[in-house]
C-alpha positions in Angstrom: -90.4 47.2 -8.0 -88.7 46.9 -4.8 -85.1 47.5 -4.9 -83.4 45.0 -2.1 -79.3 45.7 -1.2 -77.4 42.4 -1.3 -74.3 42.6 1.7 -71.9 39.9 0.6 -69.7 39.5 3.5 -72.5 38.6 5.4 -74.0 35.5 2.7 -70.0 34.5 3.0 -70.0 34.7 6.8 -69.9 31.7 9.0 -69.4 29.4 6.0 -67.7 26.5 7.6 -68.6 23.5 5.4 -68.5 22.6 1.9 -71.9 23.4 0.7 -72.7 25.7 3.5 -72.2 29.3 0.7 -73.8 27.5 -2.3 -77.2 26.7 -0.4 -77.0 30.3 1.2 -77.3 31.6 -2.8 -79.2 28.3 -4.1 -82.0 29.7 -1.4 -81.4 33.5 -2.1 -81.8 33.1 -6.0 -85.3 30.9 -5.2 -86.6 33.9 -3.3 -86.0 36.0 -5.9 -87.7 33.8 -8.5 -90.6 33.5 -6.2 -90.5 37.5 -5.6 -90.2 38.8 -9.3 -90.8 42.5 -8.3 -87.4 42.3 -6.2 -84.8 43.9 -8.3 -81.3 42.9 -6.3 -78.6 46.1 -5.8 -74.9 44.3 -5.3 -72.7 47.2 -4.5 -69.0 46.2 -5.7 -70.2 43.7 -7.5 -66.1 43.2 -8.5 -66.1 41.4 -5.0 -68.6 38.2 -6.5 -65.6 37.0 -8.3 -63.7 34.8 -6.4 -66.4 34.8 -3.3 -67.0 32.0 -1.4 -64.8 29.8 -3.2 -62.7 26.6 -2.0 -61.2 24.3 -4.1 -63.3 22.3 -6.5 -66.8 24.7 -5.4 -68.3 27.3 -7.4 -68.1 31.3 -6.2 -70.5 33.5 -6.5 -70.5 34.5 -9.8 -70.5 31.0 -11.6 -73.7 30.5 -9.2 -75.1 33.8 -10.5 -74.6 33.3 -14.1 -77.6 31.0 -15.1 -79.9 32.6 -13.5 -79.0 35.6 -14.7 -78.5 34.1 -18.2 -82.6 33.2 -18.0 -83.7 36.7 -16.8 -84.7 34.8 -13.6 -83.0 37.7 -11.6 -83.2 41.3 -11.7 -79.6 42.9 -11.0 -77.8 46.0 -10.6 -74.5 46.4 -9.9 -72.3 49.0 -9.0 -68.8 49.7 -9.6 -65.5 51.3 -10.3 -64.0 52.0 -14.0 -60.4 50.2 -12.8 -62.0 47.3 -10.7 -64.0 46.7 -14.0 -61.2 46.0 -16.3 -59.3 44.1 -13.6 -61.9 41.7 -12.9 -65.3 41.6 -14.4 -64.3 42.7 -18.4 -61.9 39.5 -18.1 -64.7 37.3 -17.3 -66.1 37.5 -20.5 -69.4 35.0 -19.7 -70.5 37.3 -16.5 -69.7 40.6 -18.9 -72.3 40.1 -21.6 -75.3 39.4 -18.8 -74.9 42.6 -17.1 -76.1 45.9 -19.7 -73.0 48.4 -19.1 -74.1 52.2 -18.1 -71.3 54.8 -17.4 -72.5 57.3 -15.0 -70.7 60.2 -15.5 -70.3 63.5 -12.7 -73.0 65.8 -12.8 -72.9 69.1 -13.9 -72.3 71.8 -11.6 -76.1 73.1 -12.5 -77.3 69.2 -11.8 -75.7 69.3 -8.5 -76.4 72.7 -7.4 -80.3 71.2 -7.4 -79.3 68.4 -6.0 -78.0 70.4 -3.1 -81.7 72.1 -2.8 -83.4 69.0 -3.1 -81.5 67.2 0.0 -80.2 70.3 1.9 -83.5 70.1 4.4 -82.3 66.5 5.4 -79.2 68.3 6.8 -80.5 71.0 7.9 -83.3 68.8 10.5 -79.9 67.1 11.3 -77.6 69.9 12.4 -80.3 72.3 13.5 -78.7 74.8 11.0 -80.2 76.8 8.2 -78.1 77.2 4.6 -78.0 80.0 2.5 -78.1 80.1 -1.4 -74.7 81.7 -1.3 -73.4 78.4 0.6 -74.8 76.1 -2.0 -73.6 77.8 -4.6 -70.5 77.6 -3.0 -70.4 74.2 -2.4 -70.2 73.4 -5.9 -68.1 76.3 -7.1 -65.0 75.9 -4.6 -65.2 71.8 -4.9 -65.2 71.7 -8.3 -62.3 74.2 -8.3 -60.2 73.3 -5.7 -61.1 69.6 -5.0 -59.9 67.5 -8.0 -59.4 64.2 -6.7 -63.2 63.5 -5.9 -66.3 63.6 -8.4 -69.2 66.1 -7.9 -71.7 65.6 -6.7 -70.3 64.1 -3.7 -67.8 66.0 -3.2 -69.9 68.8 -3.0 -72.2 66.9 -0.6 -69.9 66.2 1.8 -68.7 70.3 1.8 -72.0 70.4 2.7 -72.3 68.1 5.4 -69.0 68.6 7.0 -69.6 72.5 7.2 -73.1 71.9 9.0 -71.9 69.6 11.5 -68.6 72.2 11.7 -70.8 75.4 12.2 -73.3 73.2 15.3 -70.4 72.2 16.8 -68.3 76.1 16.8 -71.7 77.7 18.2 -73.6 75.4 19.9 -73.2 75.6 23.9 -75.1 73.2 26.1 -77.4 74.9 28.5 -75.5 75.7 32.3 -79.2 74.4 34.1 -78.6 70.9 31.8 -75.1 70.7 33.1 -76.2 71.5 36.4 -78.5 68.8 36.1 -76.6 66.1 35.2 -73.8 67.2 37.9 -76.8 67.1 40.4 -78.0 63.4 38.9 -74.8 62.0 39.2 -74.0 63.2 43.3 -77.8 61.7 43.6 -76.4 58.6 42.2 -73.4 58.0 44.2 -75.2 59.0 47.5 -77.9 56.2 46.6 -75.0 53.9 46.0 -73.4 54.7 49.4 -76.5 54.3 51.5 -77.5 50.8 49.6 -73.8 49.9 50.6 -74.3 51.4 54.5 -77.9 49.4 54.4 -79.8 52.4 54.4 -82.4 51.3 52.4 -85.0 53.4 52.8 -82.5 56.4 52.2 -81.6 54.8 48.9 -85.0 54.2 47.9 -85.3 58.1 48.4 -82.7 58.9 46.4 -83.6 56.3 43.8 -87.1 58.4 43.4 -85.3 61.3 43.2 -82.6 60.6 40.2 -86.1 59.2 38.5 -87.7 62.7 39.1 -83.8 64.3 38.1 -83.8 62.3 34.8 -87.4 63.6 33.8 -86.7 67.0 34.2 -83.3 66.6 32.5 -85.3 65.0 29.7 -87.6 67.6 29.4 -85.0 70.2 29.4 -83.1 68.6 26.1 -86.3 68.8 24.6 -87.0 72.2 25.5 -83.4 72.8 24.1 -83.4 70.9 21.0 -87.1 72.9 20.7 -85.0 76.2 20.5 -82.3 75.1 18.4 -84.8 74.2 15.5 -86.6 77.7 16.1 -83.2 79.4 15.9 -80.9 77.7 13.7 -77.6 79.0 12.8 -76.8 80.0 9.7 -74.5 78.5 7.3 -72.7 81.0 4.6 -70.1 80.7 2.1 -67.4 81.7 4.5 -68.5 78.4 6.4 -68.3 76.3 2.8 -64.8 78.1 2.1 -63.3 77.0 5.7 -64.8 73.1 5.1 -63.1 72.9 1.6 -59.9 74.9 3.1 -59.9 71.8 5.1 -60.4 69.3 2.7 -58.3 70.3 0.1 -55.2 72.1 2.4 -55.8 75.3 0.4 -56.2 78.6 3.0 -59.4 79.6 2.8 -59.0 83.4 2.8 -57.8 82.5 -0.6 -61.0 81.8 -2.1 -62.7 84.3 -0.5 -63.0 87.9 -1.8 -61.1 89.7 0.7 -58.2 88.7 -1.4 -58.5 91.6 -3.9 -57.0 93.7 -0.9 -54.4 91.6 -0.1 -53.3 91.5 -4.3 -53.3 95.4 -3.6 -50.4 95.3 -1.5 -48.7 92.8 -3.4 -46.1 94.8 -5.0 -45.1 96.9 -2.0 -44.7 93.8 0.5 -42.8 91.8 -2.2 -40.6 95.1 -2.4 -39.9 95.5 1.2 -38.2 92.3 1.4 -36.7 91.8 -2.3 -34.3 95.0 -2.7 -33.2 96.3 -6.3 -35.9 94.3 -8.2 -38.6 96.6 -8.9 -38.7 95.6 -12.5 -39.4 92.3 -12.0 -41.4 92.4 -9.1 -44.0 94.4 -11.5 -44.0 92.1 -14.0 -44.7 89.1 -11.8 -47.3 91.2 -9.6 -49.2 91.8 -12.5 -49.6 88.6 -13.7 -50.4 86.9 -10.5 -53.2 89.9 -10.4 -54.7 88.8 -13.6 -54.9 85.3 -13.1 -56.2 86.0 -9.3 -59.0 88.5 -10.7 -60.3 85.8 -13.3 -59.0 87.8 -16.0 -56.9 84.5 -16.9 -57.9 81.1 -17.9 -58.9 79.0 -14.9 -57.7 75.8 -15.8 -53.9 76.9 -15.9 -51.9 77.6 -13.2 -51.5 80.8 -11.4 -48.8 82.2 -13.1 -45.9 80.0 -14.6 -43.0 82.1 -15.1 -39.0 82.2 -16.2 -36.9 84.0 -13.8 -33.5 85.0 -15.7 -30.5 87.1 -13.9 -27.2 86.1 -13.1 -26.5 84.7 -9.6 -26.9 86.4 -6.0 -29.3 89.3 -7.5 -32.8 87.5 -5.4 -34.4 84.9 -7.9 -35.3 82.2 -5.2 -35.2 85.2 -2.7 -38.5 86.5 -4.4 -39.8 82.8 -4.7 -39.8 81.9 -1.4 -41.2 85.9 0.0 -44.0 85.4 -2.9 -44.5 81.6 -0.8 -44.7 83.5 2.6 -47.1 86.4 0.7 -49.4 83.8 -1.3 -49.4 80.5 0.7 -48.7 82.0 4.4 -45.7 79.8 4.9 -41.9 79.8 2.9 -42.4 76.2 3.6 -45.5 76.4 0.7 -42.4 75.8 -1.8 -41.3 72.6 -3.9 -38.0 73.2 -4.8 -36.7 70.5 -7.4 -33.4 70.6 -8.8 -33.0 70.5 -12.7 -29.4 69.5 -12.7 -30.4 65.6 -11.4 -32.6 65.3 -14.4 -29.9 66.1 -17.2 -30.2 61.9 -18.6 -33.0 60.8 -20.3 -33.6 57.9 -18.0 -34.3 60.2 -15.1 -36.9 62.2 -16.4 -39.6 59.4 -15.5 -38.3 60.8 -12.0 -40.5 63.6 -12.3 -43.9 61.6 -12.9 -43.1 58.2 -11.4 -41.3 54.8 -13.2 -43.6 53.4 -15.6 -45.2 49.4 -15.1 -42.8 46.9 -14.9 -40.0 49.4 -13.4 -38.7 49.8 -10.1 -40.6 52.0 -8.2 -43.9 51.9 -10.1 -46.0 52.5 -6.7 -43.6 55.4 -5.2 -45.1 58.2 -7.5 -43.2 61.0 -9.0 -41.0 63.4 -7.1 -42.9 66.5 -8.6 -46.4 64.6 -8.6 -46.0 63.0 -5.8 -45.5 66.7 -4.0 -47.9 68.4 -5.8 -50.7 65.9 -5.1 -49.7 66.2 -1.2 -49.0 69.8 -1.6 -51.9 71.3 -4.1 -51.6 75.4 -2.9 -48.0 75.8 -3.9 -45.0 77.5 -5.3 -42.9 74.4 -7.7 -39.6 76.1 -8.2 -37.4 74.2 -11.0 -33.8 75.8 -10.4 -31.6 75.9 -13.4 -34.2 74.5 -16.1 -31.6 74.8 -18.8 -29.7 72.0 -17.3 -32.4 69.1 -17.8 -33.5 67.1 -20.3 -35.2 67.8 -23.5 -37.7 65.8 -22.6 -38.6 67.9 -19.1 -39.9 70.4 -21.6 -41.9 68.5 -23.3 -43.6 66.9 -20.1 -44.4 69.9 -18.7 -46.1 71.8 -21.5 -49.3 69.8 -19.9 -48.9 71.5 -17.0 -48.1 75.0 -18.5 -51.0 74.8 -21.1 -53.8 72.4 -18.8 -52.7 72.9 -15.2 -52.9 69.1 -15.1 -49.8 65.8 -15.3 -50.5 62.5 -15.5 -48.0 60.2 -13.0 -46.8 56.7 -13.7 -49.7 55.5 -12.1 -52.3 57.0 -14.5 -53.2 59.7 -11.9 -54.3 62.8 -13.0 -52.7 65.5 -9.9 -54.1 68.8 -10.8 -51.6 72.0 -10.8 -54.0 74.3 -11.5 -53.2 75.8 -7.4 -49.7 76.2 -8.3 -47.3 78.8 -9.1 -44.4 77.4 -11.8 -41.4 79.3 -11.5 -38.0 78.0 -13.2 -34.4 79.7 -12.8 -32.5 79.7 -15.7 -28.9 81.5 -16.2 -28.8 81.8 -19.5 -27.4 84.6 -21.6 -25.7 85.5 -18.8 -22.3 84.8 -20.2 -23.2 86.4 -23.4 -23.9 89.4 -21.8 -20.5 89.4 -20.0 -18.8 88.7 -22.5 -20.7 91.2 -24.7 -21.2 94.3 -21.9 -18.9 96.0 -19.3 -20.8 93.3 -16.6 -22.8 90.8 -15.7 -26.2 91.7 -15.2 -29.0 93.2 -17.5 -29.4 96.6 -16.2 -28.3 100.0 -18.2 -24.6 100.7 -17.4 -22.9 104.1 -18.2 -20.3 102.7 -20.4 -21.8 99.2 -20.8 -24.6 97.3 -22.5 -28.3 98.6 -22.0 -30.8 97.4 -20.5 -33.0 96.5 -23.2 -29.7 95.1 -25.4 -29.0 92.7 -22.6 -32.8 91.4 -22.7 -32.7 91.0 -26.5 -29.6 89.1 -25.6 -31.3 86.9 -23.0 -34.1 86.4 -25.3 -32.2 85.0 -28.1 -30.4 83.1 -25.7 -33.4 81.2 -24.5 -34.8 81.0 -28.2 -31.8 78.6 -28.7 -32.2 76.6 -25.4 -35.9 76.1 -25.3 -38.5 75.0 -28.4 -41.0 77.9 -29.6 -43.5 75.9 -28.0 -42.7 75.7 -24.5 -41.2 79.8 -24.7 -44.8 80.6 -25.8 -46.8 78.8 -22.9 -44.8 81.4 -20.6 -46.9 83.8 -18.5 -44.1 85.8 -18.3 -40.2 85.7 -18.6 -38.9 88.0 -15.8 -35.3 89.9 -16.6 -33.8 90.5 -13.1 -31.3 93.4 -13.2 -28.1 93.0 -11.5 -27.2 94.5 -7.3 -26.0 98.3 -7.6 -24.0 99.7 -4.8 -27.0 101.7 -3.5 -29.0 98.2 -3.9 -26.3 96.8 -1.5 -26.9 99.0 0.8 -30.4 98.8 1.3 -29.6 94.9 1.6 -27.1 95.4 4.3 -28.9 97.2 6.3 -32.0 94.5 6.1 -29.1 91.7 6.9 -28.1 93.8 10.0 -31.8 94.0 11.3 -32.3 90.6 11.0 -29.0 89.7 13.0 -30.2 92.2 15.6 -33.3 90.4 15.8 -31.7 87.3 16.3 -29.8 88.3 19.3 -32.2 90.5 20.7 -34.4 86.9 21.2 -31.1 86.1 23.1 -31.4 89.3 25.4 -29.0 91.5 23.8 -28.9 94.6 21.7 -26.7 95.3 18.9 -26.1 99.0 17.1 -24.0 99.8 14.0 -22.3 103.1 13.8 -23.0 104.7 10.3 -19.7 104.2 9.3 -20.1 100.2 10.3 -23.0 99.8 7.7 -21.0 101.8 4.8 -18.0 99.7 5.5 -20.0 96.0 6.1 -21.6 97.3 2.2 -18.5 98.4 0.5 -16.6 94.9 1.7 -20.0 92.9 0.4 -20.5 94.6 -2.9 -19.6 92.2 -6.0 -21.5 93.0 -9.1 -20.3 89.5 -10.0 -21.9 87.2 -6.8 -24.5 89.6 -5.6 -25.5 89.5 -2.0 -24.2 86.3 -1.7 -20.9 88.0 -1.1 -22.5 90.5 1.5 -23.7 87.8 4.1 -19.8 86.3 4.2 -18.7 89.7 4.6 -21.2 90.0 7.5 -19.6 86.9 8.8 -16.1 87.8 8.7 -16.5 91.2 9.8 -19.0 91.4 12.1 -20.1 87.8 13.5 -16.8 85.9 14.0 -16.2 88.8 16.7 -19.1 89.0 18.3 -18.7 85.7 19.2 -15.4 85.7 20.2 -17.1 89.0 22.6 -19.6 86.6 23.5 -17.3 83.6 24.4 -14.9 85.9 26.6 -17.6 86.3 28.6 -17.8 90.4 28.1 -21.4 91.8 30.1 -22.8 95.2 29.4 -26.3 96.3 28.0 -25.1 96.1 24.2 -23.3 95.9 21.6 -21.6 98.2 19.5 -19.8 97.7 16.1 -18.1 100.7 15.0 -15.6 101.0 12.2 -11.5 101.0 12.9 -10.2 102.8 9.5 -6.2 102.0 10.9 -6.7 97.9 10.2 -9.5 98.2 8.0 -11.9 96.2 10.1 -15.0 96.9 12.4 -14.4 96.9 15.9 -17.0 95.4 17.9 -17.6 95.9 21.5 -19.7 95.6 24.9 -21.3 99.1 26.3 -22.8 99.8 29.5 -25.3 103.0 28.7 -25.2 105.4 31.3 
């Protein structure tokens, strides 16, 4: 049998007359009678429906039929699942003469022999030489990280990508073939300047000598391309990890095992940034860890979580440091408010209108983001305040790490981080303890009283089922004044920072910082409170310094007990 690829653009090509496309098939269809070991590949085939058809003609699957109807021709097709139903399924009379076979992805064991059976072809092709690690790892990190694409193509293009990537990062063409090419190309333009003086026996000389250049440069490529094959480079899994970084946006060191040291110094880096949370942080740490060390199932999420704490203690603080530590970037962070999905009509927000709505194409404002955005931290502030029906659309995502949009797309959150806020039992514990916050208080509630507060609180808010999919529900404990004052004195680097990019230093007298975290500590708005005290106190006069135009080498802020205020001032160091 021979197997012969039918292009159909070009049979309708150049069709200008009635009749013109029939007698191109009528004469394609006699060949194939006369040539019965032919067996005709149409790729698309979706695209024979409706081709090459005017008004009152035949296209080119009404031409097709009969033939195919007498087993006169031998056809494959090839197609999509969705093109399928759209076009061909409908046509019930070209359906039954084609024998349907679904061809399913392979198996990540199928395609890893794939890859050895064809990695030679692309290896001759780059000059490069793959290791066993790097096929492995072509199939492991596309089938986990790349969910938009079928092996085993997906894991052939890894494969091909990251042998052309590796050529091009250490190949460097030889300085005697640049030199030679330089040297061709003055010969050139001096032959061209004496043919244009006259000086044609010059030219002729030169002429002989670009012939004699352009040999030797052709004999050195071949020497070169010689050594390349004899000492290829070598493609390893780092290679594979950087390609599928690439492809799927997710940072490669990520995938790589250098990543057990960087879950090492989780807790500590979290903690150098997010003051008074200790408790927390180690819950979250530890969960993250788990899931990161394969000690979790794969095919959820990272972590999903319920942060719970009354407001200003650090709950989207911590998200968006755990976005800079995990993803690189506090920009790795899709941040959807619950609040806007309280109505039942705006839940279809999430994933996308359904058919016959407005917006059907647009996507969902979570799916939408998450398909875009695959290595990422989805934040849903105030959960309590949505819909019933948000919990029950994202138990999917909780359980599966997948959600299907309004398009019928599956958008894989199995990359993702799923944090939600939620005040609840808050006000119970208020009401209940000597404060707000879930922290042990000398003549308050407990610690562990609050919690069993919060807990029961949240049993009444949200079905057993969506409580239970939890990694973890994280109890944040509420700013003490020591707290404070570890937070002030972070706030006050950060403003010197900012105007030492300006070229100017700023120092606070001891006094300063105890007075800027007395003013800011409110057990009842957290550090919120703190950064308008910084404001008041500290930068509404510095820039009134600034715009009277004061000069010396810094600035000083030192505390004036008389008016109760911080004094802040220019100094010239001695």
């Amino acid at each position: 049998k021979r197997l012969i690829s039918l292009d159909m653009a070009s049979i309708v090509a150049g069709t200008q007359y009635r009749g013109q496309f029939e007698d191109r098939l009528r004469k394609l269809i006699g060949e194939l009678k006369a040539h019965r070991e032919v067996v005709l590949f149409i790729d698309e085939i979706h695209t024979i429906i409706g081709a090459g058809s005017a008004p009152g003609s035949l296209d080119a699957a009404n031409i097709l039929k009969p033939a195919l109807a007498r087993g006169e021709v031998q056809c494959i097709g090839a197609t999509t699942i969705s093109e399928f139903r759209k076009s061909i399924e409908k046509d019930g009379a070209l359906d039954r003469r084609f024998q349907k076979i679904q061809l399913e992805p392979t198996t990540a064991e199928d395609t890893l022999q794939i890859l050895n059976n064809i990695k030679e072809r692309y290896e001759d092709h780059h000059n490069v030489i793959y290791t066993p690690a790097a096929l492995s790892a072509c199939v492991a990190l596309t089938e986990r990280y790349i969910s938009d694409r079928a092996l085993p193509d997906k894991a052939i293009d890894a494969l091909d990508e990251a042998g052309s990537r590796v050529h091009l990062l250490n190949v460097r063409v030889p300085a005697s073939i640049e030199a030679k090419e330089q040297e061709i190309q003055q010969l050139r333009k001096e032959k061209e300047d004496a043919a244009a003086r006259q000086e044609y026996e010059l030219a002729a000389g030169l002429r002989d000598r670009v012939l004699q250049g352009e040999a030797e440069l052709k004999q050195l490529r071949e020497d070169w391309q010689k050594e390349l094959s004899e000492h290829r480079i070598v493609v390893d899994e780092d290679a594979i990890a950087a390609v599928v970084s690439m492809m799927s946006g997710v940072p490669a060191d990520r995938m790589k095992e250098s990543e057990t040291v960087r879950l090492k110094g989780m807790k500590q880096a979290l903690s150098e940034k997010v003051i008074a949370q200790d408790r927390a942080i180690t819950r979250l740490t530890r969960a993250i860890t788990r899931n990161r060390l394969g000690l979790k199932d794969p095919n959820r999420p990272i972590g999903t979580f319920m942060f719970v704490g009354p407001t200003g203690v650090g709950k989207t603080h911590l998200v968006k440091t755990l976005a800079e530590f995990m993803f690189g970037s506090k920009d790795a962070l899709i941040r959807i408010d619950m609040s806007e999905y309280g109505e039942k009509f705006s839940t279809s927000r999430l994933v996308g209108a359904p058919p016959g709505y407005v917006g059907y194409e647009e996507g969902g404002q979570l799916t939408e983001k998450v398909r875009r955005h695959p290595y990422s931290i989805v934040l849903l502030d105030e959960i309590e305040k949505a819909h019933p029906d948000v919990f029950n659309m994202l138990l999917q995502v909780m359980d599966e790490g997948r959600m299907t949009d309004g398009n019928g797309t599956t958008v894989d959150f199995r990359n993702t981080i799923l944090i939600m806020t939620s005040n609840s039992g808050s006000r119970q514990v208020k009401e209940f303890g000597a404060g707000v916050g879930f922290s042990a208080s000398a003549d308050g509630i407990t610690a562990e009283a609050a919690e069993h507060i919060v807990r029961k609180a949240l049993q009444r808010q949200f079905a057993p089922e969506f409580l239970n999919r939890l990694d973890e529900i994280v109890m944040f404990d509420p700013l003490t004044r020591e707290g404070v004052e570890q937070i002030a004195d972070l706030e006050i680097r950060a403003l010197a920072q900012r105007l030492q990019t300006a070229g100017r230093q700023i120092s606070f007298s001891p006094e300063a910082k105890r007075f800027v975290a007395q003013k800011g500590f409110d057990p009842q708005y957290g550090a919120r409170s703190l950064r308008r005290t910084l404001q008041e106190y500290v930068e509404d006069p510095l820039c009134d310094l600034l715009l009277e135009g004061e000069n010396g080498e810094s600035i000083l802020v030192e505390l004036d007990e008389a008016n109760d205020r911080l004094k802040v001032k220019a100094v010239t160091t001695a």
